[in-house]
N, C-alpha and C positions, 0 to 999 in steps of 0.2 A: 380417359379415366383420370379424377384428379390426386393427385399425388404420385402417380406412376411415372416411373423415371428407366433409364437402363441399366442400372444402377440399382438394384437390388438391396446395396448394402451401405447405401449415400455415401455422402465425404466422411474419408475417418477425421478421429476427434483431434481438435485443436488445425485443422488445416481449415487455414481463411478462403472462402469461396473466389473466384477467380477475379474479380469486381472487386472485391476488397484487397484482395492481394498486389490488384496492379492501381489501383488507386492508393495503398499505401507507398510503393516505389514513386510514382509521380510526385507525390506530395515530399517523400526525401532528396527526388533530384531537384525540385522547386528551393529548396531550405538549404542544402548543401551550395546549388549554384548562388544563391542571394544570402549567404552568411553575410560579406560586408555590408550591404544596406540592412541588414538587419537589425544587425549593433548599430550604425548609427542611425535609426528610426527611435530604436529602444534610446541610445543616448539623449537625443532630442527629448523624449519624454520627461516630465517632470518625475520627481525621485515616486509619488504617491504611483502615478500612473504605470511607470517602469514595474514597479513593485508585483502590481496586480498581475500584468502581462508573464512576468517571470512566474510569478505562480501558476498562474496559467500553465505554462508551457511543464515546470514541475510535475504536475497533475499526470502528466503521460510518462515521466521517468521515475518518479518517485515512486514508490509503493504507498498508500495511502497506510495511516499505522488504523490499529483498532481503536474504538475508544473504549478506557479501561473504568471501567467501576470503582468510582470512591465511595469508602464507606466511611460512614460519621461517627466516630467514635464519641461524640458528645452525649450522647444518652447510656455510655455504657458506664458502670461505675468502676472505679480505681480495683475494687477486688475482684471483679470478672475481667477487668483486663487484666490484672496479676495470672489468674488462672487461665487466659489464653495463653501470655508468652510464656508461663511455667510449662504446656500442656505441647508448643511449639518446641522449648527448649528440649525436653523428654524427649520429642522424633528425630530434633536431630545428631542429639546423643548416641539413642537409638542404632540410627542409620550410620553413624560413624564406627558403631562397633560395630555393627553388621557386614561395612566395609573394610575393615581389618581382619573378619575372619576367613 
């Protein structure tokens, strides 16, 4: 029967399946035992090439950010912006007394 398992209630959430679990250990004892040729492969690289490689490798430590929404305030005129950050200042007045009582 396809999809039937003994396992009723599958892998719980966030545990990597066992294929990836131990193919992610391989791939840290791989990188942990070869740190120095590492650095000097990366040295050897030209600064462009090194570059890319580091990002690369960034890619899996870093948290990628969101991308934020710019707004164009070029179509807006000088008295609708007044009245936003007048309407801005009022909330956080506002909430300053709010937070003192």
């Amino acid at each position: 029967m396809k999809g039937h398992t003994n396992n009723p209630n599958g892998r719980p959430k966030g545990k990597p399946n066992k294929i990836t679990g131990d193919l992610k250990k391989f791939l840290k004892t791989v990188i942990d035992n070869n740190q120095r040729q590492i650095n000097k492969d990366l040295k050897a690289l030209n600064p462009k090439d090194r570059l890319l490689i580091l990002e690369k490798f960034m890619s899996y430590v870093v948290p990628k950010q969101q991308q934020q929404q710019v707004i164009d305030f070029s179509h807006i005129t000088d008295a609708q912006l007044n009245d936003v950050i007048e309407g801005l200042t009022e909330n956080i007045n506002e909430n300053e007394q709010n937070d003192e009582v």
